[in-house]
C-alpha positions in Angstrom: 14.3 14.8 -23.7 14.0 17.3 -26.7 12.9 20.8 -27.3 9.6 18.7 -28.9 8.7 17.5 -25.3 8.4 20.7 -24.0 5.2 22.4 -24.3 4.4 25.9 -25.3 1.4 28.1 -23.7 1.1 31.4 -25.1 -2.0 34.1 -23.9 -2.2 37.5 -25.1 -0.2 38.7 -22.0 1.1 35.9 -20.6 2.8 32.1 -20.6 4.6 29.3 -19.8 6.9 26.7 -21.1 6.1 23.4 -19.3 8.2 20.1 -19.0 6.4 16.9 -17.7 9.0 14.4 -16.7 8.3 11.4 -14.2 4.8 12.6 -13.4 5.9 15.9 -12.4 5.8 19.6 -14.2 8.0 22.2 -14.1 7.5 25.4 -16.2 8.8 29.0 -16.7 6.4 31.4 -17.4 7.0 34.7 -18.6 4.6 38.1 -19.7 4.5 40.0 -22.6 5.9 44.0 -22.8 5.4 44.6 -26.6 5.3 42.5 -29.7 9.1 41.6 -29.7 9.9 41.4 -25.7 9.0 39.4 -23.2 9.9 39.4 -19.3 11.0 35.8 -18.1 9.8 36.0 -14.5 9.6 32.8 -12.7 11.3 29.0 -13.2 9.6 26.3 -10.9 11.1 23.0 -10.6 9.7 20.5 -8.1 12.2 18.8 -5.7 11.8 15.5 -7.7 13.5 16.9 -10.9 15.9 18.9 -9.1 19.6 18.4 -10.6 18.1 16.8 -14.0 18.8 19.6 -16.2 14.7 20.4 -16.2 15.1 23.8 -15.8 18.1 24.5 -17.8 16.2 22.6 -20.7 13.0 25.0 -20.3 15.5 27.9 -20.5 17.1 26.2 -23.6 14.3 26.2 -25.5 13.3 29.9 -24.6 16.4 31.0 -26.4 15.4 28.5 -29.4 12.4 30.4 -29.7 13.6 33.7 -28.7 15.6 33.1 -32.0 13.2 31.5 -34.3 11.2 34.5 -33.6 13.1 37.3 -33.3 12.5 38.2 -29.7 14.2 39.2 -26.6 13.8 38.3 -23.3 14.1 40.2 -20.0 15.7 37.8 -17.6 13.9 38.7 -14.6 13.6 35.3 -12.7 16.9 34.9 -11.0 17.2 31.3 -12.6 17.1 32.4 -16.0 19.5 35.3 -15.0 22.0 33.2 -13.6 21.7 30.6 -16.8 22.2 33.7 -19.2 25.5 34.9 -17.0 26.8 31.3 -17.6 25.8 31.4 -21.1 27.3 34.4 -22.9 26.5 32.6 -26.0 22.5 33.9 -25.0 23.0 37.6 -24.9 21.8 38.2 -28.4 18.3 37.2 -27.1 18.4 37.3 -23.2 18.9 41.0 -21.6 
């Protein structure tokens, strides 16, 4: 599964990446302080794709677009924490 698979909803305040994989969805969502930060606040994987690398993938392609963009992100949601202190690689986008 690519960055292409996962899906990208963005509201004025608020969104989500999502990931549909065997029928099921996982996302991260996140909320918007100001035009070039956002908070990542919650990951949700369901049981089924637990230990398939969902989450890690929805983090992945936060950074991409972190990037692309030329945002940063607040790593609120203890997942996407703990995936940033694993990843020093992230810090130029994930605070």
């Amino acid at each position: 599964m690519s960055e292409a698979d996962i899906r990208r909803e963005s509201g004025p305040t608020k969104g989500r990446y999502v990931l549909v994989e065997a029928g099921e969805e996982a996302e991260l969502t996140w909320s918007v302080v100001g035009p070039t930060r956002i908070i990542a606040d919650h990951t949700g994987v369901p049981d089924a794709l637990r230990g398939t690398g969902a989450g890690r993938r929805l983090v992945e392609r936060l950074v991409s677009d972190a990037r692309a963009e030329g945002f940063t992100v607040i790593a609120l949601c203890p997942f996407v924490r703990a995936m940033a202190a694993r990843h020093r690689e992230w810090s130029d986008v994930i605070v």
